[in-house]
N, C-alpha and C positions, 0 to 999 in steps of 0.2 A: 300067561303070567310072565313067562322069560320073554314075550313081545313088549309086553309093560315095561317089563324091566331094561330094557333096552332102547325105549323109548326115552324114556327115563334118563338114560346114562346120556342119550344124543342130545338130547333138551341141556343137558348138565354142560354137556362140551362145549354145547354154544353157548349159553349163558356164562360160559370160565372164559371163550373165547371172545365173547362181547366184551365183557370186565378188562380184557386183556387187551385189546385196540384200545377201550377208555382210559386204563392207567396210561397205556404208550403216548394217546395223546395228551394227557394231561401231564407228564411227566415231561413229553416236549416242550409242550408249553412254558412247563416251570425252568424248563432249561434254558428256552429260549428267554424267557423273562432275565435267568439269572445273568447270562451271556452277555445280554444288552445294559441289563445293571452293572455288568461287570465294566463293559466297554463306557459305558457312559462315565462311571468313575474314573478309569482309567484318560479320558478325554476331559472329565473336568479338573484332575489333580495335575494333567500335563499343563491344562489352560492357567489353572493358580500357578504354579512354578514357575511358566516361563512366561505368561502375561504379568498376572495381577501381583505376585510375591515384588517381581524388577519394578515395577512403578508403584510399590507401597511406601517405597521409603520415602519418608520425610523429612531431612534435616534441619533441624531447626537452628545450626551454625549456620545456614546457607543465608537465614534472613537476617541474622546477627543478632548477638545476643543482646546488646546497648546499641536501641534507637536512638541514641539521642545524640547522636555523632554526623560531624560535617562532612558532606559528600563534596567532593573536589574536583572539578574541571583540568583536562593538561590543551596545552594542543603543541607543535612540534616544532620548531625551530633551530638551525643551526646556529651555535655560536660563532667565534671567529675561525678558527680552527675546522671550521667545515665537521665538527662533531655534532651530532644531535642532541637536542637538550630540550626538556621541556618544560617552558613558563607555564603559570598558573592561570588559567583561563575566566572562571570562575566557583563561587562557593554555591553550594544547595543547603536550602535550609526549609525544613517541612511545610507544606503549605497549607495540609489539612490540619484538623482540628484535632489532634491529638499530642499528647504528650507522654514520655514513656515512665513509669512508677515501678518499683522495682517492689517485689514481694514482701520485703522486709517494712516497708511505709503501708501497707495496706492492711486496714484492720482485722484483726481475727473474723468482728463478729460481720464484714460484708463477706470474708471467704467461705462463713458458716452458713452464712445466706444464700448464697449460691449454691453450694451443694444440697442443703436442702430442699431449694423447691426446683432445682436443674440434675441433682444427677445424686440419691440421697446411698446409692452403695458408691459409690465414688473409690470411695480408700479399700475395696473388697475385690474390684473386679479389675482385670490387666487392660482398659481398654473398650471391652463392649459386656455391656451390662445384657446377659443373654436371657434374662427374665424379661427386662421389657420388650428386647428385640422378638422374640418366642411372642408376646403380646400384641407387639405391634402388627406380626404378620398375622395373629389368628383375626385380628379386628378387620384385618382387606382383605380377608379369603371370604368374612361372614360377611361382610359389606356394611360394618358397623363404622363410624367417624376414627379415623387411625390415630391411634393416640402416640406421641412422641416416644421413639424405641432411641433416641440417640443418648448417648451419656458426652459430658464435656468435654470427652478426647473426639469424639467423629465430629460434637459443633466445630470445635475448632479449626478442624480439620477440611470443613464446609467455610469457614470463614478466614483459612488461607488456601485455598485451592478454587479452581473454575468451579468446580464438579458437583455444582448442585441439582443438577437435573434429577428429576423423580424416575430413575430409571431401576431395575436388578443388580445392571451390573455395575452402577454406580455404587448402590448398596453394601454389594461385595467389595468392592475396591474401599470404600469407605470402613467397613470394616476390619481388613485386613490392613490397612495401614493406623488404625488405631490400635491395632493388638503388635502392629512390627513399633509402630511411634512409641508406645509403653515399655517397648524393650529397652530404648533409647533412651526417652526422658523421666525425670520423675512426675509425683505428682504435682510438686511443686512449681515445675514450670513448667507443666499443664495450664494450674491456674493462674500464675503469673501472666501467661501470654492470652488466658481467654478474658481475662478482665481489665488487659491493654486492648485487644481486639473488641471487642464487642460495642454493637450501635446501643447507641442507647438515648437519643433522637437530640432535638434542636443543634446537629450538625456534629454532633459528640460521638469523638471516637474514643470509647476505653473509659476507663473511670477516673481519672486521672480531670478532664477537661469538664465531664459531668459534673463530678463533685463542684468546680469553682461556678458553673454554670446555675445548674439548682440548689445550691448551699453556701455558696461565696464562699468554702473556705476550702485547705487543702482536703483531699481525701485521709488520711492520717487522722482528721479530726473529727470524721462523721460519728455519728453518735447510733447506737443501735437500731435505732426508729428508722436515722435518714439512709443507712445501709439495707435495708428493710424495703424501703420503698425506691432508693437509686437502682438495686437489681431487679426490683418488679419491671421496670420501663421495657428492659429487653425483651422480653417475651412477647410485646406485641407495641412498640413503638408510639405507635399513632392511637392506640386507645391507652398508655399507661401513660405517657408521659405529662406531669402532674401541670408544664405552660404549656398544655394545650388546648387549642379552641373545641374539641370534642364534646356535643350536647347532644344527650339524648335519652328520649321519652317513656317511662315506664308505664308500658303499657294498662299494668293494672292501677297502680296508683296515680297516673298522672305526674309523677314527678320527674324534674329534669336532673339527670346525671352527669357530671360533667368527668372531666379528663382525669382532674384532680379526683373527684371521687372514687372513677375507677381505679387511680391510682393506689387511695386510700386504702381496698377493696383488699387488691393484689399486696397492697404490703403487712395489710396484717392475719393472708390466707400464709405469707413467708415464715409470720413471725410464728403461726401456728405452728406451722411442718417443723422450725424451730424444736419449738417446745418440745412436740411429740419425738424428736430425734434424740432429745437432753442437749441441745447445742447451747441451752437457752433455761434458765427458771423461772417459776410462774410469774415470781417477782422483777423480773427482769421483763416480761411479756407483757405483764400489766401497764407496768410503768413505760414501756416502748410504744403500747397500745394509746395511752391515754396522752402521750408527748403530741404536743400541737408543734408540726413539720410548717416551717417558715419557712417559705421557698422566693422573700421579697430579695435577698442578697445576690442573686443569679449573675453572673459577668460571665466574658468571652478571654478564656485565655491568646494572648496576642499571639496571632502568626507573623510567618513573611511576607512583608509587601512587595517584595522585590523585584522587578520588572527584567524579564531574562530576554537577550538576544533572539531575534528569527532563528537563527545556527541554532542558539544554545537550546531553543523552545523542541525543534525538530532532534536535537541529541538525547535530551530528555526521555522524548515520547519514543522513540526509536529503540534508546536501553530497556525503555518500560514495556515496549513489547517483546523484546527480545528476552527477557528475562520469564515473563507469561509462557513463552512458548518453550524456552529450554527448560523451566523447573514446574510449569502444570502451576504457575501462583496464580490467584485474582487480581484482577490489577489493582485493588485495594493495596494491596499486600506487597507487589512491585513496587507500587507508587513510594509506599513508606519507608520499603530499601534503600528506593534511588534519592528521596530526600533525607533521611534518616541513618541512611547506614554505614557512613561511612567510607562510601566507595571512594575507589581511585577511577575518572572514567578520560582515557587518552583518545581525542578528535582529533579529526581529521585537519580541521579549520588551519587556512591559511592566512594569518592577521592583515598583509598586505592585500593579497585580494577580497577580503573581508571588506578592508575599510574604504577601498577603491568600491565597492558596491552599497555599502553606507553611504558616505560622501552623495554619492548619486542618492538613492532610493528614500535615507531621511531625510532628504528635502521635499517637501509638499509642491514646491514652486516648480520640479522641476517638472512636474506634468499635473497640471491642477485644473479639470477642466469636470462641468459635470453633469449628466445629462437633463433630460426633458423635467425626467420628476424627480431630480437634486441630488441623484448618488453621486459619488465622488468616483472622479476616475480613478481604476486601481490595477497594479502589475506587480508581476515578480521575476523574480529571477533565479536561476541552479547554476551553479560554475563547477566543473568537474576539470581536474587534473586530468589531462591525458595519461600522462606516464603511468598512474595510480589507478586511476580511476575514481579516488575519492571524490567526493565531496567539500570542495574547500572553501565555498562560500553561496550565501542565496539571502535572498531578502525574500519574505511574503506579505511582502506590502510596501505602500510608498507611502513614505508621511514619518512623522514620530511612530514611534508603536506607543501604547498606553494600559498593556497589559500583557500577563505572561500567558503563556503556554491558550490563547485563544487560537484562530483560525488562520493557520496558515498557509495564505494560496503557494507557493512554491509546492508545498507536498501533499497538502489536503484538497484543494480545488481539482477538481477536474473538469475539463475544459473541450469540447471539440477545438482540434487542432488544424482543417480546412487546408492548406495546401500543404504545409509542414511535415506531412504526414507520406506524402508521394514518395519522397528518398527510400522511407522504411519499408511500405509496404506496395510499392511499386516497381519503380527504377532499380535498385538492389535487388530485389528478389528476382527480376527480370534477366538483371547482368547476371549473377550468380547461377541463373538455373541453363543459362548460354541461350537466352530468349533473343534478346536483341543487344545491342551496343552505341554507344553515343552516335554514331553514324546513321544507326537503322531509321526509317523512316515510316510515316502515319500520316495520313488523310489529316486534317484538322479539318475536319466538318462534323456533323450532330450525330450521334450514335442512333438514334433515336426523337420520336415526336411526342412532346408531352404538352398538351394542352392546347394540340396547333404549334408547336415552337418546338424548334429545333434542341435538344437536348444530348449532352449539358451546352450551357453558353461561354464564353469567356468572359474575363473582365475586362476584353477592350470591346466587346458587344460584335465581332469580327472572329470571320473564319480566314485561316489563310492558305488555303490548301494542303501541299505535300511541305513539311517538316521532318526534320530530322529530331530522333528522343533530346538532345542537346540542347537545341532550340527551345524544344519543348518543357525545357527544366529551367533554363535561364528567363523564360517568359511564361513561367506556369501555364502553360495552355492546357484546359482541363480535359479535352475531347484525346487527346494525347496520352495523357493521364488512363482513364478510361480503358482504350484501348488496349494498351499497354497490359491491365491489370487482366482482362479477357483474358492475351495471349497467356500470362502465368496461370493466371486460373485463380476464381475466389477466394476458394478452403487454402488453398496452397500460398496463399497472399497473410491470411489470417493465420496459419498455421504458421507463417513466418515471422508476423511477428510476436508469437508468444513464447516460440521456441527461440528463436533466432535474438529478440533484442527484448526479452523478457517483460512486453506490457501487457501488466495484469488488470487493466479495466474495460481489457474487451470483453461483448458478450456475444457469445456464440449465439443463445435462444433465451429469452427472459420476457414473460408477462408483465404485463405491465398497465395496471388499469381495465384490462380485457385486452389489452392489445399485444399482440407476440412484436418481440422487436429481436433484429438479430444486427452483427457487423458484417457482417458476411455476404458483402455487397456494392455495388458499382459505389454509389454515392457515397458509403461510408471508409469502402478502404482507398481509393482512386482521388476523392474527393475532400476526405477528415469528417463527414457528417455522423459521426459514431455516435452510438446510442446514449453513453457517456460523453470518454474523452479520454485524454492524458491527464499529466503532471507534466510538471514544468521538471522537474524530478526524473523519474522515470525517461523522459524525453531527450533530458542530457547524456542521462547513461547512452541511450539507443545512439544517438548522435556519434559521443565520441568513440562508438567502434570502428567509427570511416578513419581518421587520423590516427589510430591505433595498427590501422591494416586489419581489421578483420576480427580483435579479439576484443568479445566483451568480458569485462568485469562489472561486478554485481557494486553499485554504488553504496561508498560506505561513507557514514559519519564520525564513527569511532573505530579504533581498533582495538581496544582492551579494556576490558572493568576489572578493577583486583576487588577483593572484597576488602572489611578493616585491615585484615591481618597480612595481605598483601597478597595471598592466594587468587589464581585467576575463577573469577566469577565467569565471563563472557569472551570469550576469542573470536571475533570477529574477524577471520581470516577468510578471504573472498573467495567466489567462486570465479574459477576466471577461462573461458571457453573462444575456441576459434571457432566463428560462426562466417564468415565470410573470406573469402578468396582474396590475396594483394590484385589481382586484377582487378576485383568487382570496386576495393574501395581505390586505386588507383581513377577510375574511370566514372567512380561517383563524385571523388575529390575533383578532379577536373572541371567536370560539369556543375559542381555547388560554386567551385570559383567566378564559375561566368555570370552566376547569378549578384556575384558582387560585384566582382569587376568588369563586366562586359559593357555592349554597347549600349543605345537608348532599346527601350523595352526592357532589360534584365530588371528584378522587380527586386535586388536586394541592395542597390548603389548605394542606399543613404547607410548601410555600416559598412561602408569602407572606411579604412584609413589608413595611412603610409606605414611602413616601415614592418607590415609583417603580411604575413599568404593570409588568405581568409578566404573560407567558405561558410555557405549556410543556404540556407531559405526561409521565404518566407511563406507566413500562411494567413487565409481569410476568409473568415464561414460567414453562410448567406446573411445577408443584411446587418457584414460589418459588427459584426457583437460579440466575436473574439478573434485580437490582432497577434498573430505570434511572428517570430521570427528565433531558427533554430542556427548556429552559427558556430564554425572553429578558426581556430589557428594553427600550429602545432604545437602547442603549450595546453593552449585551456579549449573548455568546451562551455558552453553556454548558450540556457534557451529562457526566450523572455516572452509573457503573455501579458496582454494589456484587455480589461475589458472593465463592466461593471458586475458586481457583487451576485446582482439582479438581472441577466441579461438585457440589455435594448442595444439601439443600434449606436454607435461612435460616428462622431462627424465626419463626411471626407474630409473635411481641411485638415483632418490632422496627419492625414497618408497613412504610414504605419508607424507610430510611438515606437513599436516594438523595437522596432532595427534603429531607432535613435538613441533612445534608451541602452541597448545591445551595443552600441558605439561607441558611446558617451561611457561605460561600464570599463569594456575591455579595451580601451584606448587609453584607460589610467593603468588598466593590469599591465599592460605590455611596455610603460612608458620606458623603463630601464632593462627592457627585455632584450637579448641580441638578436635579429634577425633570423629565422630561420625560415628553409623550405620542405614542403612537404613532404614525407615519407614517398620515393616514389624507386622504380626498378630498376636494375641498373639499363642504366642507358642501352649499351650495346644488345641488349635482348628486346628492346623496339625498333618499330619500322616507324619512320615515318613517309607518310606519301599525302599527295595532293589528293583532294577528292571533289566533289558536287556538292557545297552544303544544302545545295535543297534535298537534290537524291539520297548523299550520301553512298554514292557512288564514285567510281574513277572518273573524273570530265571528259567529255568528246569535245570535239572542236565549237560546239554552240553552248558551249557553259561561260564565255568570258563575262567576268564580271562573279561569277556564283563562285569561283573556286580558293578553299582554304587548304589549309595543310590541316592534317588529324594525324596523332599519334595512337598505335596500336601496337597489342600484343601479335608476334606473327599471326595468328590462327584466326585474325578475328581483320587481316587487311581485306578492305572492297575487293572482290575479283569482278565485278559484272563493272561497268558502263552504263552512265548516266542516259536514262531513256527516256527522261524527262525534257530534257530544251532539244526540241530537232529543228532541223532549218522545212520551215512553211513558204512554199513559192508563193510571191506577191502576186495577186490578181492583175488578168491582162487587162489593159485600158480598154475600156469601149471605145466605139468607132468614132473618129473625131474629137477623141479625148490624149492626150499625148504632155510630156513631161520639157520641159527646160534643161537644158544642160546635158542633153542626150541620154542616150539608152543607160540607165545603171549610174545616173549622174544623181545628186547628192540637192541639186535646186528645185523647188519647188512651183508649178506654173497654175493657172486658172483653174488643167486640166486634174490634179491633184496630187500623189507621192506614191514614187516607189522605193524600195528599201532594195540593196544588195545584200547576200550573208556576209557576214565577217571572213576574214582570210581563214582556212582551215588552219585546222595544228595537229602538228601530226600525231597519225593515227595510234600509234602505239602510246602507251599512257608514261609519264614520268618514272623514271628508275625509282625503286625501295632507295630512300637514302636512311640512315642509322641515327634517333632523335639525337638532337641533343643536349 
């Protein structure tokens, strides 16, 4: 029995003892659950705070509160007094289809409409109506049709913001700025601004445009019926809107339904919720109900026709993005700013070089040529201040313009740029990484065989052996090119220029059709064959960092947007970085000069012109079908593309438009300009000495004829000797074959010729003398 019984008590222990591992681990468990609950909290209340709380707020002073006000152009001019002053450039005047109505004109019974069948606790809740939101999520957990959790503060708020993606955290963000928004504004201009915003279809923004559109008359005079059915259209556009061509077939009855009927449908499922709210009496529903809606009076209230400058079209869109990106607006919503609200917005635009690129570019005549199947030749042009950096003038087109804010090749076009492109991501990246120097010297023969054929070719269909980089820049010789970009390396070429001279239409790797395409590559960086291309834009900037010495700044068109009230909306203050060495653009500037003013072969002579320094290049992708030429001074910078709309190829007879066009441009800008010369070091800190222009070497005694003077930084003078020209003994005459004029004589007989070397020169190379 006491064996039992102690059995008994053992069985007990462990059974207390089993019980007792199971509460520990369940008890872990619960801790561990709470722990992680706790942390999660802990990590989602940091994430609201210091993500979602800072990007909730929406002000709605930002967009101004009176749309209906002229936005106003400056650009900068000195008076007499050498004070800055700024003329009025031009006025902005809306060009979409809206007009702005103020709360106090808009009838009770369409605001009553609205709330009822768009957000019917409206006047109850701060913001988010968390009954339907609580609904909306149970319907996409059960996988039931989500039924609309939004109230008229997060529409709105989807209809001035980018942020309509179907995302969580959209959701959250969307919510929390309509419970911060509510703290801010009333209800009142809530609905104010969502029954100015809101589509409401045949190109009507707000109700304002609607009303004269389907009613011909002000909104102030709709009548219960037509408020009834002008809010219905919103909720789905293309089926409510009452001119529309919408037909369709009920399936049981065979009857055709049209737009208008659905219209019908929806205005009086409005007038109901009405009813059932008390917004509305029976008598009043009836009679709304049985009103025959005339919608023959329909008109377009008048916009602007206005036809805005190339500049003016590029400052526009330029603010309107800038604006998207600093306040999270839709560009709806930018747009209506930058026409609409008021602004003050100060360009850059320089009127005299403006109109010196007018003059030029609105003439048709002055390049009017067109090709096989009838496009019209077309080019543009970017002028950038050196000193600045801005932007002081561009044309994106040649001809009259005949419409605003369309396609602007200056900024919009992108282009393979084919030789234009070597300086950037070439020859600079080359000098700068202490690769080679105007002196250094390359094969000019075929890298490679592609097709049987020497690869790349030139454009004089000729190889010409050993050149020096120099050479090879004033006569684009592409095998040179090439080489060159080897010795720096691909990525390091590419990398140079998105860090170094900020062009953002490279692609590193992009599909495309099935097909992978990269830049990252002989033909595209060596050669311009990019997968895209440039801007005529972008390209100026890149440009003028050589006459700058080395620092880019970020190309601007404006510098300031005040809002109405004078407060700064947009400060566009530059970013502005040394990205290149005075050596590299001393030694680039040299070798772009000779591309204009050098001998025969240099490929940029036709923009020359007297009276100031010029550099540039040119450039020319395979079969002639886009002509560039990138070019400065010490003043201005300026790059000019010439091609078709459509690619095909350009005639040769026309050589390259680009550099004429480029001439004919800044030969007006410079006309009362004083001369100046290039930014260059001081003197006494160069060497200058003779060298081999073929080597690029010191000359030995058989270089007469090759040798030039080069100016260098000390660290970068030839020390080696030219091993290129050596003296070859003349073959001895065969037997009974003999010369005229004796041994070493200079006459020629039956027997054939022999050559003497030239007199030596002595052996030690020419003293460093100091440029000057």
């Amino acid at each position: 029995m006491e064996h039992n019984r102690e059995r008994r008590d053992t069985k007990s222990r462990k059974k207390k003892k089993k019980h007792g591992r199971v509460f520990k681990i369940v008890m872990t468990v619960v801790l561990i659950f709470v722990i992680t609950t706790v942390m999660l909290a802990c990590m989602a209340a940091s994430y609201i705070k210091n993500v979602i709380i800072p990007a909730a707020d929406l002000q709605l002073d930002t967009y101004s509160a009176n749309m209906n006000l002229t936005t106003t152009m400056y650009y900068r001019d000195t008076d007499a007094n050498g004070e800055n002053v700024y003329p009025e450039m031009q006025t902005l005047y809306g060009d979409e289809n809206r007009v702005w109505v103020d709360l106090e004109e808009i009838p009770q019974n369409l605001i009553d409409a609205t709330v009822a069948i768009e957000d019917k606790r409206f006047y109850d809740h701060n913001g988010v109506d968390w009954v339907r939101t609580a609904r909306a999520a149970l319907f996409m957990f059960t996988g039931t049709d989500i039924q609309g959790g939004s109230t008229l503060t997060q529409q709105l708020i989807k209809n001035l913001t980018t942020e309509d993606d179907v995302t969580v955290k959209r959701k959250i963000m969307e919510i929390f700025r309509a419970l911060e928004f509510e703290k801010n504004y009333s209800k009142d201009d809530v609905l104010e601004w969502y029954l100015n915003y809101i589509y409401l279809g045949q190109r009507c923004n707000g109700v304002y445009t609607a009303s004269y559109k389907y009613f011909g008359k002000h909104v102030s005079q709709l009548s219960l019926a037509e408020c009834a059915s002008l809010i219905g259209i919103t909720n789905n556009p293309s089926k409510y809107d009452p001119l529309g061509h919408l037909e369709v077939e009920d399936k049981e009855t065979g009857e055709i339904i049209t737009s208008r009927d659905f219209n019908k449908q929806r205005q009086e499922l409005i007038l109901r919720m009405m009813l059932e709210q008390k917004y509305i009496t029976q008598e009043e529903y009836d009679a709304a109900v049985a009103e025959e809606l005339n919608f023959d009076h329909g008109k377009d209230v008048k916009t602007n026709s206005a036809i805005y400058s190339w500049y003016e079209d590029a400052v526009i869109e330029q603010v309107i993005n800038d604006l998207m990106e600093a306040y999270g607006w839709a560009e709806e919503v930018a747009t209506s700013v930058v026409f609409n609200g008021g602004l003050e917005i100060y360009t850059c635009m320089d009127p005299d070089v403006q109109a010196a690129v007018d003059e030029v570019y609105g003439n048709r005549d002055t390049l009017n040529v067109n090709s096989g199947s009838g496009q019209a030749i077309q080019s543009a042009i970017t002028v950038i201040d050196n000193a600045t950096g801005d932007c002081v003038a561009m044309a994106g087109g040649i001809g009259q313009k005949t419409s605003s804010r369309g396609w602007n090749r200056a900024t919009d076009s992108i282009r393979p740029p084919g030789s234009s492109i070597k300086p950037l991501a070439v020859y600079a990246p080359g000098i700068e990484l202490g690769k080679i120097t105007p002196s250094s010297t390359f094969e000019d023969s075929p890298v490679k065989t592609v097709d049987g054929k020497g690869w790349p070719s030139n454009a004089t269909g000729k190889y010409q052996g050993t050149v020096s980089v120099a050479k090879a820049v004033r006569e684009s010789i592409n095998t040179v090119a090439v080489k060159v970009l080897d010795v720096v390396g691909h990525q390091t070429s590419f990398d140079f220029m998105q860090d170094k001279f900020h062009i953002t239409s490279l692609v590193e790797s992009q599909n495309i059709g099935g097909k992978n395409y990269s830049d990252i590559g002989q033909a595209q960086l060596a050669l311009g064959g990019l997968t895209k291309g440039m801007s005529t834009f972008e390209m100026a900037a890149a440009y003028s960092t050589f006459p700058r010495q080395g620092e880019y700044r970020e190309p601007r068109l404006y510098t300031l947007v005040l809002d109405r009230n004078g407060d700064t909306l947009l400060d566009n203050t530059q970013d502005i970085e040394t990205v290149l060495t005075q050596r590299t653009t001393y030694y680039m500037t040299k070798m772009l000069q000779d591309v204009v003013t050098g001998p025969a072969g240099a490929t940029g002579r036709n923009a020359n012109f007297s009276g100031q320094d010029i550099a540039g290049k040119t450039g020319t992708t395979t079969s002639r079908k886009d002509l560039w030429f990138a070019g400065y001074t010490p003043y201005y910078t300026a790059v000019v593309w010439t091609g078709y709309d459509q690619q095909e190829r350009l005639p040769s007879q026309l050589g390259n438009p680009s550099t004429t066009l480029w001439n004919q441009v800044m030969s007006k800008v410079h006309l009362s300009i004083p001369y100046k010369q290039f930014p260059a070091p001081d003197a006494g800190s160069m060497k200058s000495v003779q060298i081999c222009a073929v080597s690029g070497n010191l000359p030995n005694q058989y270089c007469a004829g090759h040798v030039t003077t080069g100016t260098f930084f000390p660290e970068d003078v030839p020390k080696k000797t030219c091993t290129v020209h050596v003296y070859v003994a003349p073959e001895e005459p065969e037997e009974g074959e003999g010369t005229e004029g004796g041994e070493g004589g200079e006459g020629t007989g039956n027997g054939g010729e022999t050559t003497t070397p030239p007199a030596p020169a002595p052996e030690t190379p020419p003293a460093e003398t100091p440029a000057a």
